[in-house]
C-alpha positions as YAML, in Angstrom:
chain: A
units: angstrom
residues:
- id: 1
  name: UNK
  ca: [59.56, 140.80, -104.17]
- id: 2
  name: UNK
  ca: [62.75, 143.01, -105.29]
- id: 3
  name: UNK
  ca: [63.74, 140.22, -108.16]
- id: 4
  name: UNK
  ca: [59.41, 140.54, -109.33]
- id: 5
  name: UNK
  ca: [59.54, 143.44, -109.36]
- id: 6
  name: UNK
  ca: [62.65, 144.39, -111.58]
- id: 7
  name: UNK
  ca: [62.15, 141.47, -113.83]
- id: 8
  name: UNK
  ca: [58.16, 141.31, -114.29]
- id: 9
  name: UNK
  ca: [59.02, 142.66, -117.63]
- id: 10
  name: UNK
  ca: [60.00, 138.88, -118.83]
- id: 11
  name: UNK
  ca: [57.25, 136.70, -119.86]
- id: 12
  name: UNK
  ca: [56.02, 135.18, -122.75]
- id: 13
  name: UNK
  ca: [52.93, 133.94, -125.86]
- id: 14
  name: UNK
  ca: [49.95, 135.38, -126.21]
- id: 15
  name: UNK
  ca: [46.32, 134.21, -125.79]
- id: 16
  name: UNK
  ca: [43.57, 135.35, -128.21]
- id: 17
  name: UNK
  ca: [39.73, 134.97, -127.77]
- id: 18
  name: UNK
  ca: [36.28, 135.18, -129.64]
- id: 19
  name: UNK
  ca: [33.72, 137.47, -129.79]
- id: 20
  name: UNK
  ca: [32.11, 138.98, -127.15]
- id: 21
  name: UNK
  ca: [29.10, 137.86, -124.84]
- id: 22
  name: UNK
  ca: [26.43, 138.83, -122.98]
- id: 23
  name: UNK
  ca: [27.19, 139.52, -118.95]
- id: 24
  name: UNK
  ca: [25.65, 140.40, -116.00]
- id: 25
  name: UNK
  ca: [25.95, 142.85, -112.73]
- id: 26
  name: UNK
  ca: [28.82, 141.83, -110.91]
- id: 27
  name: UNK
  ca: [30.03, 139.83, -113.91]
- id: 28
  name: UNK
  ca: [32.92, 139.60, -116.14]
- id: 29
  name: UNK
  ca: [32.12, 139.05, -119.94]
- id: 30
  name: UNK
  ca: [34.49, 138.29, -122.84]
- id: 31
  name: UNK
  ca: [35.05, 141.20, -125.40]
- id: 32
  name: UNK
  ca: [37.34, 141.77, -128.35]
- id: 33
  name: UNK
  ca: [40.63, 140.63, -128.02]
- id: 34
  name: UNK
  ca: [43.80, 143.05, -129.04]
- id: 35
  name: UNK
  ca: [45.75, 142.76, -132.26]
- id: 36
  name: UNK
  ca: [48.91, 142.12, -130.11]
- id: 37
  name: UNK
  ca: [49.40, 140.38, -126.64]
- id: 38
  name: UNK
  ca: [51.16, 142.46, -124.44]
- id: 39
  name: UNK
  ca: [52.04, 143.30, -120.73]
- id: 40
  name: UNK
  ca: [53.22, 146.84, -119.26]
- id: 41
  name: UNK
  ca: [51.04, 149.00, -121.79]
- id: 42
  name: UNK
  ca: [49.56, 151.99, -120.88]
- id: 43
  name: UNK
  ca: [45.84, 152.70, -121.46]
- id: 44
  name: UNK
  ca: [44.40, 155.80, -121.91]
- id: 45
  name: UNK
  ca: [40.50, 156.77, -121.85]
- id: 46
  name: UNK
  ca: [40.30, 159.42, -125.43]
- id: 47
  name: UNK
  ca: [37.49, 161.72, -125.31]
- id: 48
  name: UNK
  ca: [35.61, 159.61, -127.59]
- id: 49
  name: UNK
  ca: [34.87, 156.81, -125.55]
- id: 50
  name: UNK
  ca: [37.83, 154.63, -127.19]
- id: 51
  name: UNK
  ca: [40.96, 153.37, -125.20]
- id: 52
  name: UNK
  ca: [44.10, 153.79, -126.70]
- id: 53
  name: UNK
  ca: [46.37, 151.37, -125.39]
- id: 54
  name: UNK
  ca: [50.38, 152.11, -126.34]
- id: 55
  name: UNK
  ca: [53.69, 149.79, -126.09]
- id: 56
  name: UNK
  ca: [54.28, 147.23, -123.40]
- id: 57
  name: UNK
  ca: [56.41, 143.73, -123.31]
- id: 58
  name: UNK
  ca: [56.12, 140.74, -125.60]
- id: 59
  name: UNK
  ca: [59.50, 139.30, -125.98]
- id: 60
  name: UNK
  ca: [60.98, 142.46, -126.25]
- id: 61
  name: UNK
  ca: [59.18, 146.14, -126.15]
- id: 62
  name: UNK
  ca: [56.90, 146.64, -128.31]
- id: 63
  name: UNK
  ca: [56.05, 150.18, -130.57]
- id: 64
  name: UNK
  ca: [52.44, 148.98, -131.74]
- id: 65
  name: UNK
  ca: [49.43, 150.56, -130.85]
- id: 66
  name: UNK
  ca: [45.72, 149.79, -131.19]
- id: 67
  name: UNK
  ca: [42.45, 151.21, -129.72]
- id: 68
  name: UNK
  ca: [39.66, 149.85, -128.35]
- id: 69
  name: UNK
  ca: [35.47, 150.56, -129.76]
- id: 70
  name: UNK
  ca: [33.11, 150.13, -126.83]
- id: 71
  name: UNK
  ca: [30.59, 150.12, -129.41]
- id: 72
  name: UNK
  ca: [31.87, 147.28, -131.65]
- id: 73
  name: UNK
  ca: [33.86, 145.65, -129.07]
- id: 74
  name: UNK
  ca: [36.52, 145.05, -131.42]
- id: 75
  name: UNK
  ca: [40.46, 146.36, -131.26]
- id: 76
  name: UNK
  ca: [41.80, 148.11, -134.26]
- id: 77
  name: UNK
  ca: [45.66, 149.03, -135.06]
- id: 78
  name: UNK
  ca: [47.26, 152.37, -135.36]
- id: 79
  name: UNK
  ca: [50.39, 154.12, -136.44]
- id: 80
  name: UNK
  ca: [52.75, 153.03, -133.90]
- id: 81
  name: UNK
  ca: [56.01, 154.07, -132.20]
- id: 82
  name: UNK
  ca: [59.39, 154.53, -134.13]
- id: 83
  name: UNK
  ca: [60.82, 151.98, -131.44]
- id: 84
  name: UNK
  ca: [59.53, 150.00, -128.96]
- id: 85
  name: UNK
  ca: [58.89, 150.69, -125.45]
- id: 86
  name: UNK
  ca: [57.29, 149.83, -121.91]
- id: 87
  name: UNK
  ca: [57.69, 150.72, -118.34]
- id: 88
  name: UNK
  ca: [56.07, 154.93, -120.16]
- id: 89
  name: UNK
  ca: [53.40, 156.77, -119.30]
- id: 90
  name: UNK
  ca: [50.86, 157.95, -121.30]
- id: 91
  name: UNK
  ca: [48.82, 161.32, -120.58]
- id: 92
  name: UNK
  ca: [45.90, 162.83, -122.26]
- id: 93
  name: UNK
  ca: [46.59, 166.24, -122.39]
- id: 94
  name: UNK
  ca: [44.28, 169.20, -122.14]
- id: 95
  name: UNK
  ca: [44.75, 169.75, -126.36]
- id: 96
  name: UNK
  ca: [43.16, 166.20, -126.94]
- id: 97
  name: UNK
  ca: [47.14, 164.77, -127.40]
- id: 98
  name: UNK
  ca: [48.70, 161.93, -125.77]
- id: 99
  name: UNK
  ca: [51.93, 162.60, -124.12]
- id: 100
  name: UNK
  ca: [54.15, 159.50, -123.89]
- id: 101
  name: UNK
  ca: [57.01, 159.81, -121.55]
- id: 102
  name: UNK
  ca: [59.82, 157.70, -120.22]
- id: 103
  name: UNK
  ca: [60.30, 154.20, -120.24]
- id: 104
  name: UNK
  ca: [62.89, 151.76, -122.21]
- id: 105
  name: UNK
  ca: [62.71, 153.44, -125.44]
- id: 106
  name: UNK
  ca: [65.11, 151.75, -127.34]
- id: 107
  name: UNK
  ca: [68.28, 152.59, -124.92]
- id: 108
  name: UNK
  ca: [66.60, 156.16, -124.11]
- id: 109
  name: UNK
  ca: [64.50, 156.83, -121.39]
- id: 110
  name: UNK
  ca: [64.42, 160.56, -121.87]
- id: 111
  name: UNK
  ca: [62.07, 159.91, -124.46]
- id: 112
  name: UNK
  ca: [58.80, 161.72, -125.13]
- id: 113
  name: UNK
  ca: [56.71, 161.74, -127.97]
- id: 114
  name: UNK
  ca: [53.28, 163.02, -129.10]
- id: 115
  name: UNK
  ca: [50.38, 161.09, -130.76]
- id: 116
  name: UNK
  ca: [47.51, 163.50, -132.54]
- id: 117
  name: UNK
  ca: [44.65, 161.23, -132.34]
- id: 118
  name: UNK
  ca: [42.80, 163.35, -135.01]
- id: 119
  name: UNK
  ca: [45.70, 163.17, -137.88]
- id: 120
  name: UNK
  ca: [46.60, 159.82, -136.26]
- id: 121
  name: UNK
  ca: [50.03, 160.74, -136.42]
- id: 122
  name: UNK
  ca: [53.58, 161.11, -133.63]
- id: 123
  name: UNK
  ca: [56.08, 163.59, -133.08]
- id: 124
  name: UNK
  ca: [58.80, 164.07, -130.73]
- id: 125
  name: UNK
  ca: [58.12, 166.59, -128.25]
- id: 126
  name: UNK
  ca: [61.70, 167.56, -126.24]
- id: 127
  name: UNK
  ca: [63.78, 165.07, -124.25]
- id: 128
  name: UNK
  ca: [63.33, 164.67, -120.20]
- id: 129
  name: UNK
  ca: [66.16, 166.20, -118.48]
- id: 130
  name: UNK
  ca: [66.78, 162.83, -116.58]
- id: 131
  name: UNK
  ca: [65.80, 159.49, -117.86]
- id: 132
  name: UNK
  ca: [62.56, 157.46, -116.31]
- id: 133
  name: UNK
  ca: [61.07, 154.11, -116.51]
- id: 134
  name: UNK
  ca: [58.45, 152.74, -114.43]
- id: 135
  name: UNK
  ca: [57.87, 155.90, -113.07]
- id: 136
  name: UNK
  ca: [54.21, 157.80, -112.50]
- id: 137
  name: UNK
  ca: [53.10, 161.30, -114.45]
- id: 138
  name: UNK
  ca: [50.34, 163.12, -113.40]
- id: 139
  name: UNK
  ca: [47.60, 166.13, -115.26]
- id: 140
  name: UNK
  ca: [48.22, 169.04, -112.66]
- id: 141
  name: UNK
  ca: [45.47, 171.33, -112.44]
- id: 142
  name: UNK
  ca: [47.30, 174.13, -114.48]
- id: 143
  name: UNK
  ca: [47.96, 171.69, -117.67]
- id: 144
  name: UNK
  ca: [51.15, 170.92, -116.83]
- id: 145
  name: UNK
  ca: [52.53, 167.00, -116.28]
- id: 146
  name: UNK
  ca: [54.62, 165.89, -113.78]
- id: 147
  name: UNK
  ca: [56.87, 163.33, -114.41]
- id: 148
  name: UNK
  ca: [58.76, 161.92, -111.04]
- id: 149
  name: UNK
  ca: [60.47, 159.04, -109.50]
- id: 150
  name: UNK
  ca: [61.34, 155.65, -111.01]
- id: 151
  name: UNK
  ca: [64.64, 154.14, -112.72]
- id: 152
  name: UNK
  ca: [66.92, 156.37, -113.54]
- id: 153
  name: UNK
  ca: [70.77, 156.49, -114.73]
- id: 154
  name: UNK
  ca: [71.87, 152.66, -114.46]
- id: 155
  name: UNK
  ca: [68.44, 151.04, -113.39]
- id: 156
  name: UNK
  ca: [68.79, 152.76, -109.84]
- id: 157
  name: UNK
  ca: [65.65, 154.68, -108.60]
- id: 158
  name: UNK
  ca: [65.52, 157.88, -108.70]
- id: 159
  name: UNK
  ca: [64.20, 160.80, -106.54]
- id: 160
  name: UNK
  ca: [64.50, 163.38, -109.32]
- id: 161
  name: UNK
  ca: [61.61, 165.26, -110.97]
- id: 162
  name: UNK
  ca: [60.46, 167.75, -113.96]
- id: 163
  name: UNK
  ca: [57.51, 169.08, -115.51]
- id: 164
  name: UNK
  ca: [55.66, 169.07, -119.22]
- id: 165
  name: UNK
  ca: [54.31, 172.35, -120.68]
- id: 166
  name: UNK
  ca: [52.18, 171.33, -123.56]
- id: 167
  name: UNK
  ca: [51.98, 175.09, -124.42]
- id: 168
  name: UNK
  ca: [55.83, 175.03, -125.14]
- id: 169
  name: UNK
  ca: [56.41, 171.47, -125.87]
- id: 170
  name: UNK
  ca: [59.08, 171.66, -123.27]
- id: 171
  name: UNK
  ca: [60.47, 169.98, -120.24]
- id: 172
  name: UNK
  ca: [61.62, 171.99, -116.82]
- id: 173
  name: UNK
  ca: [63.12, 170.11, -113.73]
- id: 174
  name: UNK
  ca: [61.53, 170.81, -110.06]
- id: 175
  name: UNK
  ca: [61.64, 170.09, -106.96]
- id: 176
  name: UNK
  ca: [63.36, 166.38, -106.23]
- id: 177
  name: UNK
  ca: [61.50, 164.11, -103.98]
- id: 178
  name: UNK
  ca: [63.33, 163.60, -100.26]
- id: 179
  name: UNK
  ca: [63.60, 159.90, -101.12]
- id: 180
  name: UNK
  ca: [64.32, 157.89, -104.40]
- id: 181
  name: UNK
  ca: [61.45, 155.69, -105.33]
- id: 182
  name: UNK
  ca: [60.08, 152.88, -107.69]
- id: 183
  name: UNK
  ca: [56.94, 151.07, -107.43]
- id: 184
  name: UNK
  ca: [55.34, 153.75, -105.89]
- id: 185
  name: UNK
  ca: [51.70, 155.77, -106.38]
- id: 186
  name: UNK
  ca: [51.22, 159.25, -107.23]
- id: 187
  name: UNK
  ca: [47.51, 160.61, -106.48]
- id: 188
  name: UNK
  ca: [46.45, 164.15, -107.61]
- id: 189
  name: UNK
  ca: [44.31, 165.41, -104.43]
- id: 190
  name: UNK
  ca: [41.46, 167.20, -104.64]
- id: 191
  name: UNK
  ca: [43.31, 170.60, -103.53]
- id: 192
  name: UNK
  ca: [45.72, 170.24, -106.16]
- id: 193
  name: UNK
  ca: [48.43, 168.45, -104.71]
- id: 194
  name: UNK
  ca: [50.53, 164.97, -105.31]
- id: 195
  name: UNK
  ca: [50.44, 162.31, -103.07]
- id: 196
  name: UNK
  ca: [53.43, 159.98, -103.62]
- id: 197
  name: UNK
  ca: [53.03, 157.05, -101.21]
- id: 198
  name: UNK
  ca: [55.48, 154.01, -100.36]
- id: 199
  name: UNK
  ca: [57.97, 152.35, -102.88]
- id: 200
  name: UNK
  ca: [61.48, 150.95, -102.48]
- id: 201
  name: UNK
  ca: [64.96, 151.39, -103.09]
- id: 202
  name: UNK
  ca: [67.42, 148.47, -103.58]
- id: 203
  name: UNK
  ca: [69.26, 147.70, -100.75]
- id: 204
  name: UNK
  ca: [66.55, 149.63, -98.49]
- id: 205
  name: UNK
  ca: [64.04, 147.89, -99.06]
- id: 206
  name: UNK
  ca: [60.20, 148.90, -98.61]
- id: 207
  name: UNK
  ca: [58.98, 153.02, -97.70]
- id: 208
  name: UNK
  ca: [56.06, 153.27, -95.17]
- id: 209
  name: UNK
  ca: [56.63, 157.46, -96.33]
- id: 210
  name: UNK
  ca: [54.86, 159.81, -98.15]
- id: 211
  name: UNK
  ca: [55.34, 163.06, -99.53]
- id: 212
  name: UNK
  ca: [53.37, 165.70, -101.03]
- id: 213
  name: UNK
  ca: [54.14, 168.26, -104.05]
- id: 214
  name: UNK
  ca: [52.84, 171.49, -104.40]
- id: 215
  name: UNK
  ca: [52.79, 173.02, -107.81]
- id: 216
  name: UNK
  ca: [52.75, 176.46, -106.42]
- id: 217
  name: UNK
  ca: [56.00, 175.91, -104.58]
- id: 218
  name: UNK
  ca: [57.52, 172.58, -106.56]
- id: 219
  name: UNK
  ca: [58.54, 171.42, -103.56]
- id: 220
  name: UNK
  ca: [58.10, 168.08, -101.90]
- id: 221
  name: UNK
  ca: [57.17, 168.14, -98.03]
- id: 222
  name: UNK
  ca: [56.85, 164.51, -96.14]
- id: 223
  name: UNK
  ca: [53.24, 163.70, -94.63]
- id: 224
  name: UNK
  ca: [52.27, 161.09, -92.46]
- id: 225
  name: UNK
  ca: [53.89, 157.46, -92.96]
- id: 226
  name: UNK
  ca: [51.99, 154.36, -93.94]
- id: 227
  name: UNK
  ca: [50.52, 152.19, -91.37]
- id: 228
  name: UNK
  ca: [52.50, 149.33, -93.74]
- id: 229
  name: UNK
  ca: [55.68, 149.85, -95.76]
- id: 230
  name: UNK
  ca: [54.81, 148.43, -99.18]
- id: 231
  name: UNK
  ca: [55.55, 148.81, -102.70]
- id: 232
  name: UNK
  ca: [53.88, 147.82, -106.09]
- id: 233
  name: UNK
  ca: [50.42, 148.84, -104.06]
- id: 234
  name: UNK
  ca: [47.44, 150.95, -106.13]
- id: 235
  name: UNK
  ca: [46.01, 154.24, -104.74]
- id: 236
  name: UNK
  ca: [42.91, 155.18, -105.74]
- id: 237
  name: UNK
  ca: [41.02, 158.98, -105.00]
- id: 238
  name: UNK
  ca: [37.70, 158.10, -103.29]
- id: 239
  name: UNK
  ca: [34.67, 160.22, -103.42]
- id: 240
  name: UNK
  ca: [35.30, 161.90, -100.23]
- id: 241
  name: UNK
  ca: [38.86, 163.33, -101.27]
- id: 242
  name: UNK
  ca: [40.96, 160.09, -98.83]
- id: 243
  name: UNK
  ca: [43.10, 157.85, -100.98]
- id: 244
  name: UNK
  ca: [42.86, 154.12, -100.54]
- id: 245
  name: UNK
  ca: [46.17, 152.03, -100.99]
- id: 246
  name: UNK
  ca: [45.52, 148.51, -100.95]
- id: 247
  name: UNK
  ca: [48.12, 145.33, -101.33]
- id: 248
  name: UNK
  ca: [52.15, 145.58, -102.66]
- id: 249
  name: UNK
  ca: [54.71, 143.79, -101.27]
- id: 250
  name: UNK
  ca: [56.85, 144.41, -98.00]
- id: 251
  name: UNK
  ca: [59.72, 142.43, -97.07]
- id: 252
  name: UNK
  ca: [59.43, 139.75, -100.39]
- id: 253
  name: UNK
  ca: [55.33, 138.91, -99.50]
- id: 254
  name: UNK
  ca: [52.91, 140.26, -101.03]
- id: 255
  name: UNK
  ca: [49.92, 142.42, -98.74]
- id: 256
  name: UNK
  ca: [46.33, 142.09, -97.99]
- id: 257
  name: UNK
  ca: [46.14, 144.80, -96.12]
- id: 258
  name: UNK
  ca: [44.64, 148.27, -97.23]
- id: 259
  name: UNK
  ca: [44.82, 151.23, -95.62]
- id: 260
  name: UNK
  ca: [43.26, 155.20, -95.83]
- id: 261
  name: UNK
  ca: [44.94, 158.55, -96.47]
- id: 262
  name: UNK
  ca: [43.22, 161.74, -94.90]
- id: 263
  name: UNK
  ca: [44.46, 164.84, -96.95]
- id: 264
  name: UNK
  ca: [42.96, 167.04, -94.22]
- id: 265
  name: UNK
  ca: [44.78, 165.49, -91.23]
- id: 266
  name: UNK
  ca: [47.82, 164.10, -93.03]
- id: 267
  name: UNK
  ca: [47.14, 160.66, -91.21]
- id: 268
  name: UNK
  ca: [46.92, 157.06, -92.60]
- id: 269
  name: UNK
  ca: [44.52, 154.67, -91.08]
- id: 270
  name: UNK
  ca: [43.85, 151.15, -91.35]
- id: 271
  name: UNK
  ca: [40.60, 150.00, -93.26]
- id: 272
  name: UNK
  ca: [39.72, 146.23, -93.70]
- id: 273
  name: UNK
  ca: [41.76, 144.26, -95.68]
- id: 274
  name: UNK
  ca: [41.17, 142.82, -99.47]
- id: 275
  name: UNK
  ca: [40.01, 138.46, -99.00]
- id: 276
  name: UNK
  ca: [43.60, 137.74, -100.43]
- id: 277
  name: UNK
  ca: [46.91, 139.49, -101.24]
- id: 278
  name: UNK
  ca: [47.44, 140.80, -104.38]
- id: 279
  name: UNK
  ca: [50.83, 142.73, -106.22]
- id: 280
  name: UNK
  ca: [50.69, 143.87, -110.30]
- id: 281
  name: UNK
  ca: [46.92, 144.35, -109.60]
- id: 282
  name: UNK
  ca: [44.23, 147.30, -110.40]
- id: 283
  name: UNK
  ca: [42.10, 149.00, -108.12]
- id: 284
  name: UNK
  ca: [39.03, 150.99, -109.74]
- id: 285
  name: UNK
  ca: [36.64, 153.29, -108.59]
- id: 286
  name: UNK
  ca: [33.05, 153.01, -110.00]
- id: 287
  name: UNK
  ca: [30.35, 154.81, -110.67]
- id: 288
  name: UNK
  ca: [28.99, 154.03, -107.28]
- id: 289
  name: UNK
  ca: [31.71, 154.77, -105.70]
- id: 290
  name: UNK
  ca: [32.91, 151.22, -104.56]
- id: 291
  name: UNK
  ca: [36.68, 150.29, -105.46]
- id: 292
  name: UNK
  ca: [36.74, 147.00, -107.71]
- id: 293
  name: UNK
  ca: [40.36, 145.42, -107.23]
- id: 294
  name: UNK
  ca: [41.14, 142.79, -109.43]
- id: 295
  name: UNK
  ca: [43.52, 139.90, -110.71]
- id: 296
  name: UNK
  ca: [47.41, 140.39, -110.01]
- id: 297
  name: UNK
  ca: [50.14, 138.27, -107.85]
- id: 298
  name: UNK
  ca: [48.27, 136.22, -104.50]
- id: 299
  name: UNK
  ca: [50.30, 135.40, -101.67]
- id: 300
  name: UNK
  ca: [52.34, 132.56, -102.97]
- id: 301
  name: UNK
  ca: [53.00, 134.01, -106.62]
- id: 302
  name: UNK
  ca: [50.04, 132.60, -108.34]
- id: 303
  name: UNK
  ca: [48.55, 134.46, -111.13]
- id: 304
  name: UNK
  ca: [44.59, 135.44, -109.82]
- id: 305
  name: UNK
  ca: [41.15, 136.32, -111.57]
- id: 306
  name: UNK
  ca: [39.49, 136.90, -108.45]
- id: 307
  name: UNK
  ca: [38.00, 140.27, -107.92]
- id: 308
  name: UNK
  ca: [36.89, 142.31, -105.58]
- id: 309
  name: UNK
  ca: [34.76, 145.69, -104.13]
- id: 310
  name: UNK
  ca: [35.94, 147.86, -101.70]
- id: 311
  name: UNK
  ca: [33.36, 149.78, -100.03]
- id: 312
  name: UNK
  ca: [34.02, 152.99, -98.07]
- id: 313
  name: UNK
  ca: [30.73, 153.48, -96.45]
- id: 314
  name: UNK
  ca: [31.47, 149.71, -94.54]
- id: 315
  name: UNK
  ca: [35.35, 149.89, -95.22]
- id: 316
  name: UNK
  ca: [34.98, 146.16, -95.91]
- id: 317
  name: UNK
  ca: [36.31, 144.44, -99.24]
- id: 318
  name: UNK
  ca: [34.02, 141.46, -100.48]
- id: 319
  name: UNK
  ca: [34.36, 139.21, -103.29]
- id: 320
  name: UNK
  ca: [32.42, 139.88, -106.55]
- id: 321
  name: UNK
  ca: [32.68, 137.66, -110.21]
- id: 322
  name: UNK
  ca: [35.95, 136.11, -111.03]
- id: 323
  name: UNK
  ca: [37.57, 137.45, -114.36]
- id: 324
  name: UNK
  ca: [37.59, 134.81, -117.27]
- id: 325
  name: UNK
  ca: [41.21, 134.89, -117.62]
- id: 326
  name: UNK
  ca: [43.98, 135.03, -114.13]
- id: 327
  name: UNK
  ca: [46.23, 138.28, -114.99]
- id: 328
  name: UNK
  ca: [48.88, 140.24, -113.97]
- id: 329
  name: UNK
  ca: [50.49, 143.93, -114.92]
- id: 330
  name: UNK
  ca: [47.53, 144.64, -117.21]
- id: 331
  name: UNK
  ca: [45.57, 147.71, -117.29]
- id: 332
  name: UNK
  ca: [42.04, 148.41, -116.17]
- id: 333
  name: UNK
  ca: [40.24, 151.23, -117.52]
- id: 334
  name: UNK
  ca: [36.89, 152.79, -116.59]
- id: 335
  name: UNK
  ca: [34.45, 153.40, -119.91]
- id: 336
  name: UNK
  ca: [32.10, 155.88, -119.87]
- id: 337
  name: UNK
  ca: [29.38, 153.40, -119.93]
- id: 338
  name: UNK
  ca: [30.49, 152.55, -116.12]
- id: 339
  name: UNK
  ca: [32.03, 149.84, -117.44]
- id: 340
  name: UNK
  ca: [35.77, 148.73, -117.02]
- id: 341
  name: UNK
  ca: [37.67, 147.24, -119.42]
- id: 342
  name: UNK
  ca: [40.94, 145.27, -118.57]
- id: 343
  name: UNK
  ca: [43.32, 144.18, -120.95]
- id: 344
  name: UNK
  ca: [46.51, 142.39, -121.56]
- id: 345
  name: UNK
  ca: [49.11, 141.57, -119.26]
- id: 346
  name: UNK
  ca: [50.76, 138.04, -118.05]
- id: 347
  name: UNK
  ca: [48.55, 135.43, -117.62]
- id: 348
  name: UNK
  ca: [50.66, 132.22, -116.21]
- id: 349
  name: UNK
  ca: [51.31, 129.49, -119.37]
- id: 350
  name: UNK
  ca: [50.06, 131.16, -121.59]
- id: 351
  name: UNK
  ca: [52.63, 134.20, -120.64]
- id: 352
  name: UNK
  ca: [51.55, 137.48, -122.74]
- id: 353
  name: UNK
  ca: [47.93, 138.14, -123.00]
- id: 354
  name: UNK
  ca: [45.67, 139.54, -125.98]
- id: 355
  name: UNK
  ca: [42.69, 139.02, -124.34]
- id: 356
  name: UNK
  ca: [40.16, 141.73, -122.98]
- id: 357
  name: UNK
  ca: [36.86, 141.66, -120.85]
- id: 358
  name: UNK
  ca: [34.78, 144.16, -119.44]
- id: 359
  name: UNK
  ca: [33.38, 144.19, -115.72]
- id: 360
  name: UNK
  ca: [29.57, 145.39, -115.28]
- id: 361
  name: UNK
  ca: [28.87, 146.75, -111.71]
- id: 362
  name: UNK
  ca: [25.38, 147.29, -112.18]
- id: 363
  name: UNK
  ca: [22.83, 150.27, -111.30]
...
């Protein structure tokens, strides 16, 4: 939905909750809820066992961030942004830093800046060569981050791309994708390269294509198309190196429908499709390696808590616990206690959400 999906940045309020409690295996339970409600963050797992969780939309962007204690269950603030910002990425960097790129940084999406967890403090770290928002950065396996795709000059997407060397603190342009994109997935593969899949363009509507980049040549080749043109989907990497995209919207209704990449073949292939539709929603792999897909848009715009587990052995999707709270464009993040941890993200009347829960899968 072309007007969603420019304009899911607008929502409002914010919902706090208690203390956490007990759950159970296939269960959702309450934890800690953040200092700040807040929708379009980014959330990033720290070597520590903490998520860091940086920016996002509450009437306006925000520049706080705060971190979450699996421990404690508790949030806590830290130094924040000089300005506010959503629609960034945030990357944890070989060095232990977090690179935060893009997005509507005040009016400059050629942002970046760099948070040292350990002195707890930011620094500016170059400008992008192009500007990005709502656009995907990925850890390549030689250190580097690529940055591609997204809004560009005047809110039109953009098929332009560049690199981060965290050795130099600089940024270098590469190869441009063959087609402009937003609202589309990038998925390191296991053999090094990125899988961008789907998207759309205004006035063009949907992508059923997909593209690869190789670092070695940073160039972008096409692969084999969708079996679905959709955008604002999730890919996730399974266990046996195919990629499983699952919901989005095509044509202004939002998808059930899932579907598998082979990296080998270059083919997609239909798989069974999630119990309802769902756009602005996560997909997670677990420990097991079953896909939990959660919450978002349904079929007729309503915000959901039901969730989900895909698994690839059956290719079947069946329903597990509902969250405690319906949400939207909120992050999900996996702890290393095989937990995951959602938080945030717009949650119907109640419009921005503080609150947090955690998911237990089980043995």
């Amino acid at each position: 939905m072309k007007t969603l999906q420019s304009s899911l940045l607008f929502f409002s309020a914010a919902l706090l909750l208690n203390q956490p409690c007990m759950g159970a295996p296939g269960q959702w339970e309450v934890t800690g809820s953040m200092v700040q409600g807040r929708n379009q963050q980014t959330a990033t797992l720290m070597p520590n066992g903490e998520v860091l969780v940086i920016g996002g939309y509450s009437v306006g962007g925000l520049s706080s961030a705060e971190r979450y204690n699996p421990v404690r269950g508790t949030w806590s603030k830290i130094v924040g942004l000089p300005k506010g910002i959503y629609g960034h990425t945030a990357t944890l960097l070989p060095n232990g830093k977090v690179l935060v790129a893009g997005g509507f940084f005040g009016n400059n999406t050629r942002a970046a800046e760099l948070l040292d967890p350990t002195s707890g403090t930011w620094s500016q770290t170059g400008h992008l060569n192009t500007p990005h928002s709502g656009h995907t950065a990925t850890l390549l396996g030689n250190g580097k981050v690529l940055v591609a795709g997204g809004y560009g000059f005047h809110l039109d997407q953009t098929a332009s791309a560049e690199l981060y060397d965290s050795v130099t603190g600089t940024w270098t342009v590469t190869g441009s994708m063959n087609q402009p994109r937003g609202s589309f997935t990038a998925t390191l593969l296991p053999n090094g390269k990125v899988l961008v899949a789907g998207g759309f363009k205004l006035n063009h509507g949907e992508f059923s294509s997909a593209e690869l980049y190789d670092p070695a040549t940073g160039r972008w080749t096409y692969t084999g198309s969708l079996v679905t043109a959709r955008s604002g989907h999730t890919a996730t990497l399974l266990p046996n190196g195919q990629v499983l995209v699952a919901g989005g919207d095509k044509d202004n209704g939002f998808l059930a429908s899932a579907e598998l990449y082979n990296p080998v073949s270059g083919t997609w292939t239909a798989t069974g499709s999630m119990t309802v539709a769902r756009y602005a929603h996560t997909t997670t792999l677990l420990p097991d390696g079953t896909v939990l897909a959660a919450g978002g848009l349904g079929g007729t715009g309503d915000i959901l808590a039901s969730a989900e587990l895909y698994d690839p052995a059956t290719g079947t999707f069946t329903r597990t616990g509902d969250m405690n709270d319906a949400r939207a464009v909120y992050t999900a993040t996996l702890l290393t206690t095989g937990k995951v941890l959602v938080a945030g993200g717009t949650g119907g009347v109640v419009g921005y959400l503080a609150s947090a829960e955690l998911y237990d899968p089980g043995d």
